[in-house]
N, CA, C and O atoms as a GROMACS GRO file, in nm:
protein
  296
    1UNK      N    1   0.084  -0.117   0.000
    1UNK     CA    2   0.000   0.000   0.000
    1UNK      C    3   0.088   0.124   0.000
    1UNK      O    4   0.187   0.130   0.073
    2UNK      N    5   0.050   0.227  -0.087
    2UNK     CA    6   0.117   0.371  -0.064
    2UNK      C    7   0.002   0.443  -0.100
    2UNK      O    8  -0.096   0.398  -0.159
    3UNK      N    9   0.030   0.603  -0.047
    3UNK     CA   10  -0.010   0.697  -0.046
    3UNK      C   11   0.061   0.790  -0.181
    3UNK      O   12   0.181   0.804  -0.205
    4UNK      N   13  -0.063   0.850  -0.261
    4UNK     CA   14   0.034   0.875  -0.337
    4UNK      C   15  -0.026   1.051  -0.347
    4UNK      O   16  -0.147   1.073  -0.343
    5UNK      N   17   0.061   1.147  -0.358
    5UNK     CA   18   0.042   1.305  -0.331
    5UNK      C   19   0.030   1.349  -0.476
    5UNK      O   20   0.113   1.346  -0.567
    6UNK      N   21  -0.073   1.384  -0.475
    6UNK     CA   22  -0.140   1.476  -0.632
    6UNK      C   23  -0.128   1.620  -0.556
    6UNK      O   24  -0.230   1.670  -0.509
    7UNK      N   25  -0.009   1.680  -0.545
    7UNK     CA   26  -0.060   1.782  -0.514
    7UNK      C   27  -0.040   1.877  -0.636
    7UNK      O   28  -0.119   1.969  -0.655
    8UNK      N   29   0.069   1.853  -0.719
    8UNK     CA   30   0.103   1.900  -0.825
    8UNK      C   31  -0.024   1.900  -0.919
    8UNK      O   32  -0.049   1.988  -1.001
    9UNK      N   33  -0.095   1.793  -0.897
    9UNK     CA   34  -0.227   1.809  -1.028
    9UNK      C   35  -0.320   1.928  -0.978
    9UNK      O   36  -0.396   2.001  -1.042
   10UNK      N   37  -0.286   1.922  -0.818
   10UNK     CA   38  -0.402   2.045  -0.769
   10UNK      C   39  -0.360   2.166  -0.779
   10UNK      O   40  -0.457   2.236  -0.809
   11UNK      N   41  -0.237   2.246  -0.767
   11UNK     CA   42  -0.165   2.302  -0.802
   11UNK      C   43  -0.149   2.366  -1.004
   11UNK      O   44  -0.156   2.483  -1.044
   12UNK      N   45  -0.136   2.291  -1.054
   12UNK     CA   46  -0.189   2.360  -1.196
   12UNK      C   47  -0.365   2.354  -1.172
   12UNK      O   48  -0.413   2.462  -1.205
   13UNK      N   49  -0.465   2.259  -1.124
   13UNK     CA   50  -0.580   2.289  -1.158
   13UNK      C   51  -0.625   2.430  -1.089
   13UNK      O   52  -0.726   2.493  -1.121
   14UNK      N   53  -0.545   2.463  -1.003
   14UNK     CA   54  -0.556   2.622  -0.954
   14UNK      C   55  -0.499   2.753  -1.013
   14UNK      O   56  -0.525   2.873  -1.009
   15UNK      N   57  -0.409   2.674  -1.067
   15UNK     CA   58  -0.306   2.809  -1.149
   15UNK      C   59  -0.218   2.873  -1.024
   15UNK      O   60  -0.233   2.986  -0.979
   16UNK      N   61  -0.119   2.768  -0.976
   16UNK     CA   62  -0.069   2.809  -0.844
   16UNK      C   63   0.054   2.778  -0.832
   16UNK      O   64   0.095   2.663  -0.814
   17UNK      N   65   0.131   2.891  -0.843
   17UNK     CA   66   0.330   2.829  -0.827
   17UNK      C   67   0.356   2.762  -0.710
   17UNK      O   68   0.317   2.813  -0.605
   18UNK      N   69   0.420   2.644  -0.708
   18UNK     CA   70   0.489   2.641  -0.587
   18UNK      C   71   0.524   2.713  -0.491
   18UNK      O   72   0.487   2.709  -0.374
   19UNK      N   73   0.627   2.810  -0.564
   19UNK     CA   74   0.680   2.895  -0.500
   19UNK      C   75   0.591   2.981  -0.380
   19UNK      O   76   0.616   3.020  -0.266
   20UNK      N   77   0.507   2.985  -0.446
   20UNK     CA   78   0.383   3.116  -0.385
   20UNK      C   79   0.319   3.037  -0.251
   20UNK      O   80   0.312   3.069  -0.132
   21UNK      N   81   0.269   2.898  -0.337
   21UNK     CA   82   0.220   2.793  -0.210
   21UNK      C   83   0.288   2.782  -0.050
   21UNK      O   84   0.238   2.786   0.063
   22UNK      N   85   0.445   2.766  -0.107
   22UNK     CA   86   0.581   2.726  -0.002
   22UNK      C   87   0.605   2.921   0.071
   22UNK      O   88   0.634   2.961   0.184
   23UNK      N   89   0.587   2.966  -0.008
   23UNK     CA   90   0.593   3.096   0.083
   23UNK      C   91   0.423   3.112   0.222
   23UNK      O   92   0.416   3.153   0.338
   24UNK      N   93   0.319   3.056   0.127
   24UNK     CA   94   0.248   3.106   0.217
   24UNK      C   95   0.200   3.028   0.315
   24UNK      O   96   0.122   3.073   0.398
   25UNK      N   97   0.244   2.898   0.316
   25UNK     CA   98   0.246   2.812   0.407
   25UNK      C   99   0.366   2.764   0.509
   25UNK      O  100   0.379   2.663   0.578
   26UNK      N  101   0.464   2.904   0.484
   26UNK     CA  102   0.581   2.911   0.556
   26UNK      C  103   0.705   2.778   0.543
   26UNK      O  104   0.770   2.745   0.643
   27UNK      N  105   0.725   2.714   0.412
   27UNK     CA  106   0.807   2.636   0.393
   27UNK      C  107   0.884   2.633   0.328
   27UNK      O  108   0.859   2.721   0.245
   28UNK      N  109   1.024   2.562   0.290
   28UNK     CA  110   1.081   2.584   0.198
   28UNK      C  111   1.042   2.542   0.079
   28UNK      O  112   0.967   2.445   0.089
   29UNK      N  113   1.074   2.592  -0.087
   29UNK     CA  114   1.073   2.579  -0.179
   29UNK      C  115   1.086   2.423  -0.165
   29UNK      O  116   0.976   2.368  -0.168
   30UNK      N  117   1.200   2.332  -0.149
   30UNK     CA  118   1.300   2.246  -0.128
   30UNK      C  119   1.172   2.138  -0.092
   30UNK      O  120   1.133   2.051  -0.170
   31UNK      N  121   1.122   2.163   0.033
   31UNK     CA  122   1.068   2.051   0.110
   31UNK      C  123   0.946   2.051  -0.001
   31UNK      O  124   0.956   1.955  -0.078
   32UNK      N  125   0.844   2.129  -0.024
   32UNK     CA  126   0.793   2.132  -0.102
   32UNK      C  127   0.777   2.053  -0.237
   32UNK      O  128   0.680   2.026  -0.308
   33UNK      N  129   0.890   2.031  -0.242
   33UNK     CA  130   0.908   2.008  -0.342
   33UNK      C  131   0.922   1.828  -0.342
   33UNK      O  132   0.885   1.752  -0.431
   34UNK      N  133   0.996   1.788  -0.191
   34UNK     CA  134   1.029   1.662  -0.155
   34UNK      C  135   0.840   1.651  -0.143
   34UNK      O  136   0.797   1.568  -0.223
   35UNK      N  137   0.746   1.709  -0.071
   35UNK     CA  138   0.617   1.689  -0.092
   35UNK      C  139   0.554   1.669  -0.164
   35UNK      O  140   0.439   1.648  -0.129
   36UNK      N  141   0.580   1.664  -0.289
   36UNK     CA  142   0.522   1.644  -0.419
   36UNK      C  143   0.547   1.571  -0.473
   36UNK      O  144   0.466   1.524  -0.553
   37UNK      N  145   0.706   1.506  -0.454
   37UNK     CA  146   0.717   1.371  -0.518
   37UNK      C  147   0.696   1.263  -0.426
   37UNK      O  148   0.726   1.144  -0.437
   38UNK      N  149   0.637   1.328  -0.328
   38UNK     CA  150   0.633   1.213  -0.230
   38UNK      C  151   0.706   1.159  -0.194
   38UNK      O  152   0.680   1.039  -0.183
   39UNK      N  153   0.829   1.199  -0.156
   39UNK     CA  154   0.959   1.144  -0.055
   39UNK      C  155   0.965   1.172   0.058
   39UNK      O  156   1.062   1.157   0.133
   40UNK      N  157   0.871   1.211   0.080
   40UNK     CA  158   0.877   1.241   0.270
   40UNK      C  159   0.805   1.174   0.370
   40UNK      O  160   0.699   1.128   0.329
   41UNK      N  161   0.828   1.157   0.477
   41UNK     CA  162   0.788   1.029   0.565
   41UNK      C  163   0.646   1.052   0.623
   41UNK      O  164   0.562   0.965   0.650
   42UNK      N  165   0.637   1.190   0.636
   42UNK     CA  166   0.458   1.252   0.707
   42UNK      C  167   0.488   1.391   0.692
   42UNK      O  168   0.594   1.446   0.663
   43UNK      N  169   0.372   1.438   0.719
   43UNK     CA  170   0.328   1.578   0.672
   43UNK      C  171   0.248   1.622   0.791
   43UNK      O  172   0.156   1.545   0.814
   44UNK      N  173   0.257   1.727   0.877
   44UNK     CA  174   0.224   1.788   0.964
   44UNK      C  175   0.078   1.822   0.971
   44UNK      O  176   0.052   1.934   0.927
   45UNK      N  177  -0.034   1.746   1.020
   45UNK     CA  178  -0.178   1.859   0.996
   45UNK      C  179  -0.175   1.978   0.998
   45UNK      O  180  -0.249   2.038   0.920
   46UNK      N  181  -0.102   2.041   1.071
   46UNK     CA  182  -0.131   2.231   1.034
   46UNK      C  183  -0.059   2.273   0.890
   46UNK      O  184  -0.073   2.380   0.830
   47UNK      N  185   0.039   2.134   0.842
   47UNK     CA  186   0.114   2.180   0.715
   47UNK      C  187  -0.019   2.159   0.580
   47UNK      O  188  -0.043   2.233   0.485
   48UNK      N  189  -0.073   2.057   0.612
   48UNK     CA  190  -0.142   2.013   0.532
   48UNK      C  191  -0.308   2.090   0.525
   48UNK      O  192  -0.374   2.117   0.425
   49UNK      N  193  -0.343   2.111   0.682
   49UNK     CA  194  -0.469   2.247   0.681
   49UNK      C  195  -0.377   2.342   0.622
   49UNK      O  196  -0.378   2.265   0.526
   50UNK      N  197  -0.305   2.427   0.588
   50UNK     CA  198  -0.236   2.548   0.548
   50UNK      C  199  -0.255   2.508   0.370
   50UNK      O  200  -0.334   2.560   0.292
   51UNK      N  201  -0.168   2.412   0.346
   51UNK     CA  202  -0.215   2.413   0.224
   51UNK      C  203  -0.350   2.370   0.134
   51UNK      O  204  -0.370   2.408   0.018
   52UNK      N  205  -0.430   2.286   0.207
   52UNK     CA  206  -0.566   2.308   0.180
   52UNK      C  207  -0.640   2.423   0.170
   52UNK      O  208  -0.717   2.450   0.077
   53UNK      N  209  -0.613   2.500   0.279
   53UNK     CA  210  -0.697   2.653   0.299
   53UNK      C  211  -0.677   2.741   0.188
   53UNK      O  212  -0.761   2.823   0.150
   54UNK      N  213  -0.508   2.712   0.114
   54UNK     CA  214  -0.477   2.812   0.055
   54UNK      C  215  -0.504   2.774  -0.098
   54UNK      O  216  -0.510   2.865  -0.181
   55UNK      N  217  -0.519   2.639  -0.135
   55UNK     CA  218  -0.584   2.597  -0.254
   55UNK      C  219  -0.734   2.582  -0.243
   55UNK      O  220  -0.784   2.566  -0.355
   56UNK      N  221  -0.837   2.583  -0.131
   56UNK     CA  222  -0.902   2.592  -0.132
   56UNK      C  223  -0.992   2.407  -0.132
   56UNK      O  224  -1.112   2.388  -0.154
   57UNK      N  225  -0.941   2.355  -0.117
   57UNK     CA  226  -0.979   2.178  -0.137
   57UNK      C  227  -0.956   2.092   0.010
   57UNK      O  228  -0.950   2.154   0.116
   58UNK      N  229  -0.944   1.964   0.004
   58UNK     CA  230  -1.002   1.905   0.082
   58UNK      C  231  -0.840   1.769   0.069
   58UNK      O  232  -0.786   1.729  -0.034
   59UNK      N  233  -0.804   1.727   0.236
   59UNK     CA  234  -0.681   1.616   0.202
   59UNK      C  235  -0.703   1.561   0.091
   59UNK      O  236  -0.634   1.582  -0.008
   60UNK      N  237  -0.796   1.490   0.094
   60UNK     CA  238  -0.864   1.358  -0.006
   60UNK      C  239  -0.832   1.415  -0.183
   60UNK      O  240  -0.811   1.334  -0.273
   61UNK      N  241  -0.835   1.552  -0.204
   61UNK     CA  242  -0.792   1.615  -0.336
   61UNK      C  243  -0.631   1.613  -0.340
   61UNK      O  244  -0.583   1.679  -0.432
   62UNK      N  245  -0.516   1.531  -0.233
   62UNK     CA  246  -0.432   1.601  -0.283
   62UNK      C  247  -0.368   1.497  -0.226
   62UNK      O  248  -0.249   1.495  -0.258
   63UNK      N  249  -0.406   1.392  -0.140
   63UNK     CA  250  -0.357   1.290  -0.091
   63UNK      C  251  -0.493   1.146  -0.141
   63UNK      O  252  -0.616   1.149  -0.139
   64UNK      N  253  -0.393   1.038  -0.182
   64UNK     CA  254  -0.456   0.978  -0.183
   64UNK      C  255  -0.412   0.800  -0.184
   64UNK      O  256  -0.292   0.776  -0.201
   65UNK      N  257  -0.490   0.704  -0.170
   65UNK     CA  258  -0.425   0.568  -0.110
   65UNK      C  259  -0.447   0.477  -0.215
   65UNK      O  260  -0.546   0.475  -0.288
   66UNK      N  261  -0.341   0.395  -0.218
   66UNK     CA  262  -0.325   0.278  -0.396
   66UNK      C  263  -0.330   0.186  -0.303
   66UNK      O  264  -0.314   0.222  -0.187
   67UNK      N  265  -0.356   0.029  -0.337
   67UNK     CA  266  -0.320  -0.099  -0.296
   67UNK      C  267  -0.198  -0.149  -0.371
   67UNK      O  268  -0.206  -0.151  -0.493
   68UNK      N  269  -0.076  -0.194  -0.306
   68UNK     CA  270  -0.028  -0.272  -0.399
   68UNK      C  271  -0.085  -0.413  -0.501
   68UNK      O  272  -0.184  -0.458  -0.443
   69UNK      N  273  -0.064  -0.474  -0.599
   69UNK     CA  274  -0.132  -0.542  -0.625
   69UNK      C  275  -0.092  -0.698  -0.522
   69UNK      O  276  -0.153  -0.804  -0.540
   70UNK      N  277  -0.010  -0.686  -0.445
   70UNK     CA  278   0.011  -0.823  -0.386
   70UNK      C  279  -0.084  -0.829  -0.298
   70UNK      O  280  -0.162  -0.921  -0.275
   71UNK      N  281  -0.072  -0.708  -0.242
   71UNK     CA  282  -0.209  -0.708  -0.124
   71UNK      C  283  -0.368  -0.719  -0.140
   71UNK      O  284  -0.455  -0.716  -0.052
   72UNK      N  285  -0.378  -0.731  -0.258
   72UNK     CA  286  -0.521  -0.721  -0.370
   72UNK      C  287  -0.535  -0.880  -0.341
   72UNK      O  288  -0.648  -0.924  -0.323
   73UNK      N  289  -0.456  -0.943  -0.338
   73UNK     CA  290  -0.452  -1.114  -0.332
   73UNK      C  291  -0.497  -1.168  -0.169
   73UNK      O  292  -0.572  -1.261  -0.140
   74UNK      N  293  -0.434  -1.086  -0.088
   74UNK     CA  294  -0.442  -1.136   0.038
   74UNK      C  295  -0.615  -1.119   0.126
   74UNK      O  296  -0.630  -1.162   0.241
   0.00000   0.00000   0.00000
């Protein structure tokens, strides 16, 4: 099972730089950026209310959960 971060799809469906996002949710460009490809281990609820509020959407639009297929078997 993984979690996989669309935040980048929510991000153009807003018309919204990174840059602008990571400034107004007080983060770096950098981490941001590790947030989007999904290399990071967890994400803070006030990080994740901050950037919801400021795109305007909901976790479930920007996070979301796959099955691996081995686990589809079990």
């Amino acid at each position: 099972m993984q979690i996989l971060v669309t935040l980048d799809v929510m991000l153009a469906k807003r018309k919204i730089r990174s840059k602008d996002l990571a400034v107004h949710i007080g983060i770096t460009e950098a981490n941001l950026s590790l947030l989007k490809q999904g290399k990071v281990k967890g994400v803070r609820f006030e990080t994740l209310a901050k950037i919801c509020e400021y795109l305007d959407c909901q976790p479930a639009d920007i996070l979301t959960f796959q099955r691996t297929t081995d686990e589809e078997t079990l």
